[in-house]
C-alpha positions in Angstrom: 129.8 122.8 136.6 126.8 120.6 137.3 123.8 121.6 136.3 121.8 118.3 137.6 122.2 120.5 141.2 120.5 119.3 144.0 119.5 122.9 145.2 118.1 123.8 141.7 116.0 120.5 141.8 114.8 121.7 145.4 113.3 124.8 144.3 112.0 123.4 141.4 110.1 121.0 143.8 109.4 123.0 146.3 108.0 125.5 143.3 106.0 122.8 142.1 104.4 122.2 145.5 103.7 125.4 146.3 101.5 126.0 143.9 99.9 122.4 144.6 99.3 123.9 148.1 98.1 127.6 146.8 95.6 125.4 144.9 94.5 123.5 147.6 94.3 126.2 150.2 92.0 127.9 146.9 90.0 124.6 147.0 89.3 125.3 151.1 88.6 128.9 150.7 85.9 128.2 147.7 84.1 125.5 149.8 84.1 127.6 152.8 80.8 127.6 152.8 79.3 123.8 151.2 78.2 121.5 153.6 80.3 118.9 154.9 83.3 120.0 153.2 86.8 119.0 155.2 89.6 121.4 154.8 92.5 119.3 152.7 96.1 120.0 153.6 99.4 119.1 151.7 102.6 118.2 153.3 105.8 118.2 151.4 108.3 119.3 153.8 109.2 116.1 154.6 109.7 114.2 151.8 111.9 117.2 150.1 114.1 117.2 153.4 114.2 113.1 152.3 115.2 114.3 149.0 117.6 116.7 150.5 118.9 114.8 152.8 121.7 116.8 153.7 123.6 115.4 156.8 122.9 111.6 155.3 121.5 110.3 157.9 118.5 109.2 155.8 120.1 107.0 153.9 119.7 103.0 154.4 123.8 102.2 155.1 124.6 98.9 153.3 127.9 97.5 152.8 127.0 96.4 149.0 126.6 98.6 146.2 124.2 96.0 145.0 121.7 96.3 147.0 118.4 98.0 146.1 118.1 101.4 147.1 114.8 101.2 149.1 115.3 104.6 151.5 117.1 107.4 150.1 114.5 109.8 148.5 115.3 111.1 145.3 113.7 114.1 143.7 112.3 111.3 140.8 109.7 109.8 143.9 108.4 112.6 145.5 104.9 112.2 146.7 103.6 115.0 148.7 101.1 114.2 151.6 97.3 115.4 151.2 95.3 115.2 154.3 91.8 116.0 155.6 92.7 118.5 158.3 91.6 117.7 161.7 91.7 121.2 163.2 89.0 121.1 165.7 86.7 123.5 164.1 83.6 122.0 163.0 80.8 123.9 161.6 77.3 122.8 162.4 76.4 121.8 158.8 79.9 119.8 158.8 82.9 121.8 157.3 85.8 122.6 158.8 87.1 125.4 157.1 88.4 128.2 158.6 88.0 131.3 156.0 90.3 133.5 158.3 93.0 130.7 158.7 93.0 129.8 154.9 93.9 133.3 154.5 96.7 133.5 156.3 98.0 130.1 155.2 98.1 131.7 151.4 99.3 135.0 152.5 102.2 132.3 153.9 102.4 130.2 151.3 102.7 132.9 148.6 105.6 134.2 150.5 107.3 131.6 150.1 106.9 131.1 147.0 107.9 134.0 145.9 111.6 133.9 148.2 111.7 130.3 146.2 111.2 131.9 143.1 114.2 134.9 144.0 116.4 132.2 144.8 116.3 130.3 141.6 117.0 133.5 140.1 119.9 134.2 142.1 121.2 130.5 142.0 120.4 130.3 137.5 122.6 134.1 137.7 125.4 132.5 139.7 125.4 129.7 136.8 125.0 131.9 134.3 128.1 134.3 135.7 130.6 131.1 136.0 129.7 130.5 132.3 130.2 133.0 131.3 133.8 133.5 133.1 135.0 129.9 132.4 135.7 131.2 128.8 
């Protein structure tokens, strides 16, 4: 059995930047009200589907196993994506958070986590249960 598995390294990550977002979308919701503040957003999504890459089509097709690998992802580089949030709504004193909307992003984002966090159980008990039977 491998235990270096690709789906237990994609929960771990996506774990890992969950709770970078929770903290983030924390971040918005205490400056709600400071002047000037922009709302910050993270985006991972992409570069764990890069990771991921499941079909293959991400990767760089070279005839020569010598060649650098310059395009394939990896779990070892990811680098999430933090933005200021351009979402249209501009307070007068200059912040652009929107309490109601960080709300419901968390509320989001915490379900998530939490189905991440049930399916690294299940996939560690499914380990766990072939160990235990390979004896």
């Amino acid at each position: 059995m491998n235990v270096d598995d690709k789906t237990l390294k994609a929960l771990a990550a996506s774990l890992n930047f969950r709770q970078m977002r929770q903290e983030i979308i924390s971040s918005n919701i205490s400056n709600a009200d400071t002047p000037g503040y922009k709302a910050k957003r993270v985006d991972f999504e992409a570069a764990l589907a890069r990771a991921l890459d499941v079909d293959g089509n991400m990767q760089m097709k070279s005839p020569d196993e010598r060649h650098f690998d310059v395009g394939n992802g990896g779990f070892d580089n990811l680098e999430p994506e933090i933005y200021e949030d351009s979402n249209g709504v501009v307070a007068e004193d200059g912040n652009t958070v929107d309490r109601e909307q960080e709300m419901a992003k968390m509320v989001e984002n915490k379900i998530l986590y939490d189905a991440a966090v049930q399916l690294l159980n299940k996939k560690i008990g499914l380990m766990k249960y072939a160990i235990s039977n390979d004896r």
